[in-house]
C-alpha positions as CSV (number, residue, x, y, z in Angstrom):
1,X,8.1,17.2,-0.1
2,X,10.4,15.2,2.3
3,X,10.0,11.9,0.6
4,X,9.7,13.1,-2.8
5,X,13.2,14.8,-2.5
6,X,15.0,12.6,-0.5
7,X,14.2,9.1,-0.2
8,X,14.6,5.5,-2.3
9,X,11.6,3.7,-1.8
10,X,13.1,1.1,-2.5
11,X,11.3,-1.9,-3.1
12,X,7.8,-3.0,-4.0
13,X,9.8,-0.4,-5.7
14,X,1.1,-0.9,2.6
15,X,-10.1,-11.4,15.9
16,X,-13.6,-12.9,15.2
17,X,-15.3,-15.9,13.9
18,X,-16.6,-16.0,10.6
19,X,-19.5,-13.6,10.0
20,X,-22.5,-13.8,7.4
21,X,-21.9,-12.7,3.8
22,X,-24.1,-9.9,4.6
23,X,-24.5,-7.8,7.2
24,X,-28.1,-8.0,8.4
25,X,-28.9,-4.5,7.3
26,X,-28.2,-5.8,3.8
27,X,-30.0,-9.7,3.9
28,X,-32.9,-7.7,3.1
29,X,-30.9,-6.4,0.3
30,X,-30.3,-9.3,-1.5
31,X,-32.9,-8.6,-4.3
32,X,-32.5,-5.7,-5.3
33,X,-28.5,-6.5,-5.3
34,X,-29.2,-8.8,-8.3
35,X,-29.8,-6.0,-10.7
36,X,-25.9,-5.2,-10.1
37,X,-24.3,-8.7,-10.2
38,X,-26.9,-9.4,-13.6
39,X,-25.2,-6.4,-15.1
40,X,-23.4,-7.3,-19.2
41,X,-20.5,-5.5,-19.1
42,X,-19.7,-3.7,-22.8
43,X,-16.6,-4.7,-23.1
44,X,-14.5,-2.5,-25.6
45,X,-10.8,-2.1,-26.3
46,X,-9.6,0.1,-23.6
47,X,-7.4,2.4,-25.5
48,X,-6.4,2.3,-29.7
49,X,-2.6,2.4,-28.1
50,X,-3.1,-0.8,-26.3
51,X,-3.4,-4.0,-27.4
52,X,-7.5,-5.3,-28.8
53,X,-7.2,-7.8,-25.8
54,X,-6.7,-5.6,-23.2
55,X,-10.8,-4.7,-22.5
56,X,-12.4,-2.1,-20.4
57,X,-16.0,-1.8,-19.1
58,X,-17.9,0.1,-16.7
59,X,-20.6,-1.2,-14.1
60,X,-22.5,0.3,-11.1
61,X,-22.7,-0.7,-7.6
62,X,-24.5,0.6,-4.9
63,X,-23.0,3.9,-3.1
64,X,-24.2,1.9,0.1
65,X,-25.0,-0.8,0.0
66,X,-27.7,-0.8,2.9
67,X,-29.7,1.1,0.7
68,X,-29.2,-0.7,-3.1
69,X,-32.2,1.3,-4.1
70,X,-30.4,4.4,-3.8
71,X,-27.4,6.4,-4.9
72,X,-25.2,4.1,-7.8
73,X,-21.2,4.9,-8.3
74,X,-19.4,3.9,-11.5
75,X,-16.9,1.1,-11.1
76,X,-14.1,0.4,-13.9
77,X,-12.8,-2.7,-14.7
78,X,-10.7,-4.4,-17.2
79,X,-9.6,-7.5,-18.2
80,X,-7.2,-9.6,-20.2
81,X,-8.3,-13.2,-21.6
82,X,-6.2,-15.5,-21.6
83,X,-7.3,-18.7,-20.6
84,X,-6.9,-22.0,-22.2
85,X,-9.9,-24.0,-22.7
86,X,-10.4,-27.3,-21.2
87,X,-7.6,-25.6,-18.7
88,X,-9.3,-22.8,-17.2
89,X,-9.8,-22.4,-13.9
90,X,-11.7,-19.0,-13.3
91,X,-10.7,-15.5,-12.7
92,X,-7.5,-13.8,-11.1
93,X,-8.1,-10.1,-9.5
94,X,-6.3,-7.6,-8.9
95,X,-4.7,-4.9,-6.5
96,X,-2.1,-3.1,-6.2
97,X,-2.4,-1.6,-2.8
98,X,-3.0,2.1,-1.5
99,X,-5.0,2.8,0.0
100,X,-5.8,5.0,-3.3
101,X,-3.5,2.9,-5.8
102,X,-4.9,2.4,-9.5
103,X,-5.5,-1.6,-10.5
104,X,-7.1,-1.1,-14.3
105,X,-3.9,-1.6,-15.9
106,X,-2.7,-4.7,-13.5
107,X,-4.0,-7.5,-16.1
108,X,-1.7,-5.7,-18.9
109,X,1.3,-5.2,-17.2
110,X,0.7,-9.0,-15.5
111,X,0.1,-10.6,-18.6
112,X,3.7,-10.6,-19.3
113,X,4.7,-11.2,-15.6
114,X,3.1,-14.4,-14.8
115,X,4.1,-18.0,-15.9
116,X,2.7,-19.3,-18.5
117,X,1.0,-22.4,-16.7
118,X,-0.5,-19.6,-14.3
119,X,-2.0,-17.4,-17.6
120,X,-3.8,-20.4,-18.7
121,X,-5.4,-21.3,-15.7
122,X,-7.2,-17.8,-15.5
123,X,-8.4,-14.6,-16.8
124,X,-6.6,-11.7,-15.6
125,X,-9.0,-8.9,-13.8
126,X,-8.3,-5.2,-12.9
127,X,-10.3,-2.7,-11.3
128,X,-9.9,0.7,-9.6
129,X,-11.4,0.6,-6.1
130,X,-14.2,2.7,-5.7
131,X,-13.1,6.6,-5.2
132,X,-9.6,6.0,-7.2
133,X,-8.5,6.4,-10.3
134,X,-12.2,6.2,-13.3
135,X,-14.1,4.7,-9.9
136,X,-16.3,7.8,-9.5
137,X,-12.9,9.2,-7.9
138,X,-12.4,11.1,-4.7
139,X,-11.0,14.5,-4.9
140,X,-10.7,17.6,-1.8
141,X,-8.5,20.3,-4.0
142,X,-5.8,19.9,-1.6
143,X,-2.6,21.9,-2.8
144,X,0.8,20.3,-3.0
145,X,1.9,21.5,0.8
146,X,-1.4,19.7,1.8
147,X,-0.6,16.6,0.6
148,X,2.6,16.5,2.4
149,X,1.6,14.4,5.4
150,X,5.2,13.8,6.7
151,X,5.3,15.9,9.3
152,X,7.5,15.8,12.4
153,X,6.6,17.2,16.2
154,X,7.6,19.9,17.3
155,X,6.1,22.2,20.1
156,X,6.5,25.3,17.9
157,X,4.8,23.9,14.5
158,X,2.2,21.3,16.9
159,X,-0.3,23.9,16.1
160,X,-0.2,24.2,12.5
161,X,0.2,20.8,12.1
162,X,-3.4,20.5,14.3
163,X,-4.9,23.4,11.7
164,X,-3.0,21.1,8.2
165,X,-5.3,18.5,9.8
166,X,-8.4,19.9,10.3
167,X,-8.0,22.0,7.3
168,X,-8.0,18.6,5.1
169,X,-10.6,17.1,6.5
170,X,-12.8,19.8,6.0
171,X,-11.8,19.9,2.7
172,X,-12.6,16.6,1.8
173,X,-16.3,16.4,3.4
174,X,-17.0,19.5,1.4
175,X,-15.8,18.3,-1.6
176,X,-17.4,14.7,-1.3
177,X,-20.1,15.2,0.6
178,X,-22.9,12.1,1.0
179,X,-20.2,9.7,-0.9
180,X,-17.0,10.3,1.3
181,X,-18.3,8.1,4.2
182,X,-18.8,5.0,1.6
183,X,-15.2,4.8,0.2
184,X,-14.3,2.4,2.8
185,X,-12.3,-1.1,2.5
186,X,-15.5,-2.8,3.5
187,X,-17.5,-1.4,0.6
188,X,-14.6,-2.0,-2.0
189,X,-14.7,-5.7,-0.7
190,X,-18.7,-6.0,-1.4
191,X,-17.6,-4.3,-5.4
192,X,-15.2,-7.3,-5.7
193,X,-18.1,-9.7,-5.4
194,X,-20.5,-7.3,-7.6
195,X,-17.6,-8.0,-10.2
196,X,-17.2,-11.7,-9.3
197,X,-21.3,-12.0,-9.8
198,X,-20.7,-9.7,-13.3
199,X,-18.2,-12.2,-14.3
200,X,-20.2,-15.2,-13.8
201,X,-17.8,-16.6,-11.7
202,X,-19.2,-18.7,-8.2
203,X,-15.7,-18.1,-6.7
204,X,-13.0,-15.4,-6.9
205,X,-9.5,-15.8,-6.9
206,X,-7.1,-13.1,-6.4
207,X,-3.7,-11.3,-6.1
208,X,-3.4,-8.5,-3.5
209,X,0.0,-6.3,-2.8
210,X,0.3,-4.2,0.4
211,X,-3.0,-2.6,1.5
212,X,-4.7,-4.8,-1.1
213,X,-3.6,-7.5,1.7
214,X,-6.2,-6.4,4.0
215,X,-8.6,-6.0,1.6
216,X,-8.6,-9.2,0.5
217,X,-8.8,-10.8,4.0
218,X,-12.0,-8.5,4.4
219,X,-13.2,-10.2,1.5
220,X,-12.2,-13.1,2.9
221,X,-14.0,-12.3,5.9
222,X,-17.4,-11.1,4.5
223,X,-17.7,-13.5,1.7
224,X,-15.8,-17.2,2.9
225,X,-17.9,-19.0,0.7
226,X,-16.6,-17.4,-1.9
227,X,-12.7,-17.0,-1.7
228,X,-11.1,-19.1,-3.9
229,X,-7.1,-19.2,-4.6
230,X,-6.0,-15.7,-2.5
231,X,-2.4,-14.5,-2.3
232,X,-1.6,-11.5,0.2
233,X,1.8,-9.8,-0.6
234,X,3.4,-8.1,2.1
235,X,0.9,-8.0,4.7
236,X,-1.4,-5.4,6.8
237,X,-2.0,-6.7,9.7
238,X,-5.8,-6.2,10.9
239,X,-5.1,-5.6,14.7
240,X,-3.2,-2.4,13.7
241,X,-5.5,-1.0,11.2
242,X,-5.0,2.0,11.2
243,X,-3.3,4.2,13.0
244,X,-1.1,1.6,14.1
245,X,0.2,0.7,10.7
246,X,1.2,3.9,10.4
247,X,3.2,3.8,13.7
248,X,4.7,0.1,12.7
249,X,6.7,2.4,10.3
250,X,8.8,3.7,13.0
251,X,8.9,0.3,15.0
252,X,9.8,-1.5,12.2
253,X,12.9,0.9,11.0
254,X,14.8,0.6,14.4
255,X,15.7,-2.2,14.2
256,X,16.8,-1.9,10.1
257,X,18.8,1.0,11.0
258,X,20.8,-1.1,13.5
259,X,21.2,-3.8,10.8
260,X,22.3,-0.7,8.8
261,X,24.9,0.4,11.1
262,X,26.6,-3.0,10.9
263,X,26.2,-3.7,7.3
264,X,28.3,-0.2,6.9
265,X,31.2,-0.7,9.9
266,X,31.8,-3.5,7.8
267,X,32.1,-1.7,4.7
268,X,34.0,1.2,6.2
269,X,36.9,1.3,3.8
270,X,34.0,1.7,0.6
271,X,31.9,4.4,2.9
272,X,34.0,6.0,5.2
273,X,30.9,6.4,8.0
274,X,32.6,4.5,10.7
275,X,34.2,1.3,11.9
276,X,31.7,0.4,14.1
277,X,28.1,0.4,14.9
278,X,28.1,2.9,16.9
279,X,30.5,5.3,15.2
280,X,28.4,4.7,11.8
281,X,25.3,6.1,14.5
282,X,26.7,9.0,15.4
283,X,27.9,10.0,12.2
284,X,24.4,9.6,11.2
285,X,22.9,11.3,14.1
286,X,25.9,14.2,13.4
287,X,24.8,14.8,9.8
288,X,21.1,15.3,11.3
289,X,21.9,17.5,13.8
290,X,24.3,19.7,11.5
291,X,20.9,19.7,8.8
292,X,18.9,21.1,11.4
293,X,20.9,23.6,12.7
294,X,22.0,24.8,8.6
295,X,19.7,23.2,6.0
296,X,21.9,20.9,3.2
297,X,22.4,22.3,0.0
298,X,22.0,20.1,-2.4
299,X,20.7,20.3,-6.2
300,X,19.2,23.3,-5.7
301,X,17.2,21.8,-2.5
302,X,17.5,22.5,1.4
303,X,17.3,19.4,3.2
304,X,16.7,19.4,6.8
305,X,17.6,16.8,9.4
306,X,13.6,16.1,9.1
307,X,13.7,15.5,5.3
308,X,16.8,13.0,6.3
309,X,14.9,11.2,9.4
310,X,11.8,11.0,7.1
311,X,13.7,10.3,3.6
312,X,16.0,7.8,4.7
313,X,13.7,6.1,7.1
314,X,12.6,3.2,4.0
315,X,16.3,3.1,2.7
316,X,17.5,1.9,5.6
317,X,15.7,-1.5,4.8
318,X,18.0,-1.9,2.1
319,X,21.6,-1.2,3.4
320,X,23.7,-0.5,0.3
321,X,21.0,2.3,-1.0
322,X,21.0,3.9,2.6
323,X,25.0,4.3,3.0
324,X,25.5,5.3,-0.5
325,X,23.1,8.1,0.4
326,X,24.5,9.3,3.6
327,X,27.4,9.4,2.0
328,X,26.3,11.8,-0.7
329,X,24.4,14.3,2.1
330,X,27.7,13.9,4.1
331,X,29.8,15.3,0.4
332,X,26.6,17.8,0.5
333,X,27.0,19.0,4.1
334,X,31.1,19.7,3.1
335,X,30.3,21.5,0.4
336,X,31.1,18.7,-2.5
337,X,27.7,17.5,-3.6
338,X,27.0,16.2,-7.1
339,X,24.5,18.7,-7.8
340,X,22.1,16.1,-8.6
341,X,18.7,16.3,-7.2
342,X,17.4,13.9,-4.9
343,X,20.4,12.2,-3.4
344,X,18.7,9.3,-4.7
345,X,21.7,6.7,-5.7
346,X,21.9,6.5,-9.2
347,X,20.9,10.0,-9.3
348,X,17.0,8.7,-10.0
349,X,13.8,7.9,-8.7
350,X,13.5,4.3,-8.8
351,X,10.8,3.4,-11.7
352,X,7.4,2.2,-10.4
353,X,6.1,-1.3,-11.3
354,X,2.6,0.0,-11.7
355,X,2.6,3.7,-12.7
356,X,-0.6,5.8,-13.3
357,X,-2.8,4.1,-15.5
358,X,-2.8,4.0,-18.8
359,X,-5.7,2.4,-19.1
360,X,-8.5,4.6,-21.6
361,X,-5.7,7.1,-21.4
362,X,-8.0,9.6,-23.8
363,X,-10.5,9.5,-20.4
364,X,-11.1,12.0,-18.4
365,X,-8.1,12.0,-15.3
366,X,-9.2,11.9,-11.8
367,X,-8.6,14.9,-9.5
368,X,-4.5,15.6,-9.4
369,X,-5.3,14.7,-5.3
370,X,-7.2,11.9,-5.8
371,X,-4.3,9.4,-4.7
372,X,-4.1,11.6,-1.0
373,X,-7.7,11.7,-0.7
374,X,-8.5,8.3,-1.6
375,X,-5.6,7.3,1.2
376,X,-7.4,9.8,4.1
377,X,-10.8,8.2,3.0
378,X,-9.7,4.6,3.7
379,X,-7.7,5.0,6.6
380,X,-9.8,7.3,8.4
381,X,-13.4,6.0,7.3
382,X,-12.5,2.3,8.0
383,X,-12.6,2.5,11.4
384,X,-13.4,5.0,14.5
385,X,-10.1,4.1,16.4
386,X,-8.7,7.7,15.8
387,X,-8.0,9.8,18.7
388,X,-10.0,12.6,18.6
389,X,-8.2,15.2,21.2
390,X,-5.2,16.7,19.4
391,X,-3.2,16.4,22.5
392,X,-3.1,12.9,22.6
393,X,-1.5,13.3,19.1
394,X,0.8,15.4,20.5
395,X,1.4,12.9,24.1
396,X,2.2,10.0,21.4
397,X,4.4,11.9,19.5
398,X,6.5,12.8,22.1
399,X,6.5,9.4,23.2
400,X,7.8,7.9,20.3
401,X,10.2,9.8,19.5
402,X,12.2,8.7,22.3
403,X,11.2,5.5,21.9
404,X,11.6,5.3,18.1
405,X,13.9,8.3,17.4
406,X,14.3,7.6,13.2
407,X,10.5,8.2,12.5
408,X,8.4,8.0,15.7
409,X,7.3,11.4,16.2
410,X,6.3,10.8,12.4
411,X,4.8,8.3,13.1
412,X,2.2,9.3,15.7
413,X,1.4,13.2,14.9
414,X,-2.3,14.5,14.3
415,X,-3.8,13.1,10.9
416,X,-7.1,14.4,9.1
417,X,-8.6,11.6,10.8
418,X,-8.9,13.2,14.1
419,X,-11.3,15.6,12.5
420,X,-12.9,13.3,10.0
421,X,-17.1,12.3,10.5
422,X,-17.3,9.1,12.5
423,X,-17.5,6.4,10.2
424,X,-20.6,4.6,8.8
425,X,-19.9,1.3,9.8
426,X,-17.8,-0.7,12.7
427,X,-14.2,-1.7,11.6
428,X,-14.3,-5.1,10.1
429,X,-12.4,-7.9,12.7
430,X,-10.7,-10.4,10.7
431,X,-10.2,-13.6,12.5
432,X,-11.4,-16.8,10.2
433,X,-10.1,-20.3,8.6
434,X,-10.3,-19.6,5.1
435,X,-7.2,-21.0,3.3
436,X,-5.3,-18.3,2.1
437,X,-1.4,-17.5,1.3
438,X,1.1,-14.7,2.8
439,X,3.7,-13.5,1.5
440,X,6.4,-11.6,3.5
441,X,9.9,-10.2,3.2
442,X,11.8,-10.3,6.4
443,X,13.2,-6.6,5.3
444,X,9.5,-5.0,4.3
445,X,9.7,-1.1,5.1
446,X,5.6,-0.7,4.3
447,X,4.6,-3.8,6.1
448,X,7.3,-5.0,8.5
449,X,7.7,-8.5,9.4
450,X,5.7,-7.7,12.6
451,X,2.4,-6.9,10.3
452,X,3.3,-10.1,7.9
453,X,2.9,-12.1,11.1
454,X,0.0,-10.5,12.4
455,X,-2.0,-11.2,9.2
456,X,-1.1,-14.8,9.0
457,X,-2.0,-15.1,12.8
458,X,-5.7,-13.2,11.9
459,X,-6.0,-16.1,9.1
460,X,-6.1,-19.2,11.3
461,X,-6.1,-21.4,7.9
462,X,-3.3,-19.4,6.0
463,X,0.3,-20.4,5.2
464,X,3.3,-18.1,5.0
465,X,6.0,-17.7,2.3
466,X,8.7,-15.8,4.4
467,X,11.4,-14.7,2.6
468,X,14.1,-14.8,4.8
469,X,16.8,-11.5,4.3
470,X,14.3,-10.6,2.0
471,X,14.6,-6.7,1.0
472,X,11.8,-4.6,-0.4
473,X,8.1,-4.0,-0.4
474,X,6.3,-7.1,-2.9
475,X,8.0,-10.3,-2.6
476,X,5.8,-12.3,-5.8
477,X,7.4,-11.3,-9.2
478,X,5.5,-14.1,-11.6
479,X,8.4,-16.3,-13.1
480,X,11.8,-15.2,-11.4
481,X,12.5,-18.8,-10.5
482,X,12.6,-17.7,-6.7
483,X,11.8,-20.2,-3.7
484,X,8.8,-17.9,-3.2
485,X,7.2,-17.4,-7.0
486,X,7.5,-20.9,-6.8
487,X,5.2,-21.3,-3.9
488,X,2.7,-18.7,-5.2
489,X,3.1,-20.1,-8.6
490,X,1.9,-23.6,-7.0
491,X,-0.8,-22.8,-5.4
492,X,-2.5,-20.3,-7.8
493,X,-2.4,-23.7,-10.5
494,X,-3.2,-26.3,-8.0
495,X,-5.5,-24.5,-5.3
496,X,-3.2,-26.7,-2.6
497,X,-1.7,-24.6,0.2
498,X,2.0,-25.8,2.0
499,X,1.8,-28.2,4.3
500,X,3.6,-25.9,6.3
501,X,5.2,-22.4,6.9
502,X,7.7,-22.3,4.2
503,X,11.2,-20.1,4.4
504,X,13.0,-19.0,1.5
505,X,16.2,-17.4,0.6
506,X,15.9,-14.3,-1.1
507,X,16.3,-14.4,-5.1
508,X,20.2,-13.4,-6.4
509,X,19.8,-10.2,-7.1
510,X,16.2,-9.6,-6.4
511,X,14.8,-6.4,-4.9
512,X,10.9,-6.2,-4.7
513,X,8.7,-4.3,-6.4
514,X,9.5,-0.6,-7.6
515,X,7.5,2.1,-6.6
516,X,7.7,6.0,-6.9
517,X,8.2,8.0,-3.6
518,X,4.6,9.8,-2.6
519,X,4.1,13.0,0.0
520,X,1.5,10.9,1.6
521,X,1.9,7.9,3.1
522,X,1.4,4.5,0.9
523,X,0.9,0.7,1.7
């Protein structure tokens, strides 16, 4: 509940040499593979409220694929022509990030996004990753309070947190069964080639915000030969996959929060926090204390000074929202709030640039969990690096707490994936020379800088688009005119990278992309 009350997220709106294309468990595959990538799509309008263009099919791919003989899953996809002929270069895919995000409705809401000369040049693909959204989805019935992953350490509450964990893991390997160990990044990346055979294409291009980062350099990494034009938007960075871009979180807001403090001394005659640094600190630090001791009252809510560590943790990254709301919890804490709930300024969530699709709207709707589920199936089926002794959980926590006070003990308390089965395959080490764009804020709250960095190091033959005092979570917009939608806007219509690292001022005005605040965790 802590982030859904409290805070603005408030901006999207998340080490080897080149391998085989195959694993060699699936060489042997390759035949009977071809009766998925010959597949004909029956392309139909994908709901009578949207527009005859925007198309929807369904296809199967193998559950796993070392065994394409066996078990099939339903993958949607959906598309928007718009190609010019005599112009066209191939086709554009999309994702949105996640782990557990919806793509079908990308191409539709892109359409209207992207430049004109970038339109031409390709057809515009969506798809929801297997387990998400009308992708045979993912569901463990977990109830609202299960969802809530944002969970603090404390000594008293360690060992419900340990039971929350365990409790959700079970869940989901009840509910899933034999599929839950196949909803992995890797697996999602061997469906985007399915589509790219179904499409006819030789290579795949492709637009990837947040998490969708790092699955795109997976594909990059399984299929080299054929990744074609690939942008990465506010980047995961493969060496910290994934525990550790959970725990970024709290690195990365330290140092935001100090910018914070600044911003607002200097500001002290609008917000009345402080006239320095440090007393804009401690008046923070005061108002969380004071919430901890007596819950804040505010719009029929009681917020804690855990709901403000954890809700304010992301505004910080944008100064302006973060004061105005400490200001508002300080009226609350006096007795003089607005009645409004949220604190959120403006008094509203901030609208989403993708929101739940709307894509065959009349279809059946996944499980109400399927976003959570989808997450905890990624995260902790990706890759074995989990600790499995709940008191290393709890060593970590108390660790970072005092060495990231805002969000560390957050940061590193127990997850389902201490308790989840070990996973099916190896996490996949991304280290190659494909040529491939990033694209960073220097403010990011879901991928700090640090992860931005780490990516383009992982991708010896990448450029970066850093958007210097940058705020927000998405950087690439489609025609804002900005130093970096020009960049992207290049290379997607010319296939030529920068010559060099290129550093932009942020657009006038210009925020990110919008999401809605979640109860679990989102790249």
């Amino acid at each position: 509940m802590r982030i859904g009350r409290l805070a603005p997220l408030l901006a999207v709106g998340v080490t080897a040499t080149l391998v085989p294309a195959l694993a060699p468990a699936q060489a042997s595959a390759a035949e009977p593979l071809r009766r998925f990538e010959s597949q004909k799509p029956d392309w139909r309008r994908c709901d009578a409220s949207q527009p005859a263009a925007f198309q929807c099919a369904t296809i199967q791919v193998p559950l796993d694929y070392s065994r394409p003989d066996g078990k099939t899953i339903k993958l949607a996809i959906s598309r928007v022509k718009t190609s010019v002929p005599g112009k066209r270069h191939g086709a554009l895919l999309f994702n949105p990030g996640g782990p557990g995000g919806e793509g079908l409705d990308m191409p539709f809401v892109l359409k209207d996004m992207l430049p004109k000369k970038v339109r031409e040049q390709y057809d515009l693909i969506g798809f929801d990753p297997r387990g998400v959204g009308r992708s045979s989805p993912v569901g463990c019935r977990l109830t609202a309070a299960e969802e809530n992953s944002e969970r603090p350490y404390k000594a008293e509450t360690f060992s419900r947190d340990v039971k929350w964990a365990r409790t959700v893991a079970d869940k989901c390997r009840t509910r899933n069964g034999d599929k839950l160990p196949y909803i992995t990044t890797r697996n999602t990346a061997r469906d985007m080639d399915v589509i790219r055979a179904v499409l006819g294409e030789k290579k795949l291009s492709y637009l990837g915000y947040s998490y969708g980062t790092y699955l795109g350099a997976v594909y990059a990494q399984l299929f080299p030969e054929r990744t074609d034009r690939f942008v990465l938007d506010s980047a995961v960075d493969p060496a910290r996959v994934w525990r550790g871009m959970i725990q970024i979180w709290a690195e990365g807001s330290e140092p935001a929060f100090t910018r914070w403090t600044k911003w607002t001394a200097q500001r002290h005659r609008t917000y009345q926090l402080g006239k320095t640094p440090s007393q804009v600190r401690k008046t923070f630090w005061n108002l969380v204390r004071r919430a901890d001791r007596t819950p804040i009252e505010e719009g029929g809510q009681k917020i804690t000074g855990d709901d403000i560590r954890a809700g304010l943790r992301q505004a910080f990254f944008s100064p302006q929202y973060a004061a105005e709301a400490v200001v508002d919890l300080k009226k609350a804490a006096a007795g003089h709030g607005s009645g409004r709930s949220g604190l959120l300024p403006g008094g509203s969530d901030p609208a989403p640039r993708w929101s739940a699709s709307t894509a065959a709207s009349s279809a059946a709707q996944p499980p109400a969990d399927n976003g959570s589920a989808a997450f905890w199936s990624v995260v902790c089926g990706d890759t074995a690096a989990w600790p499995r002794d709940p008191e290393q959980y709890r060593r970590d926590a108390i660790r970072d707490k005092a060495k990231y006070p805002l969000y560390g003990d957050f940061a590193s308390n127990i997850t389902p994936c201490a308790f989840w089965d070990k996973p099916a395959e190896p996490v996949t080490a991304v280290g190659n020379k494909v040529p491939l764009l990033v694209v960073q804020n220097q403010w990011d709250s879901q991928t700090p800088l640090a992860s931005g960095i780490g990516m383009h190091r992982a991708l010896k033959g990448s450029r970066m688009v850093y958007v210097k005092g940058g705020e927000g979570h998405g950087v690439y917009s489609g025609d804002s005119g900005s130093c970096a939608d020009r960049a992207v806007n290049a290379y997607l219509t010319t296939g030529k990278l920068p010559s060099r690292d290129v550093t932009c001022k942020p657009a006038a005005g210009g925020q990110g992309l919008g999401v809605k605040p979640s109860l679990t965790p989102r790249l």
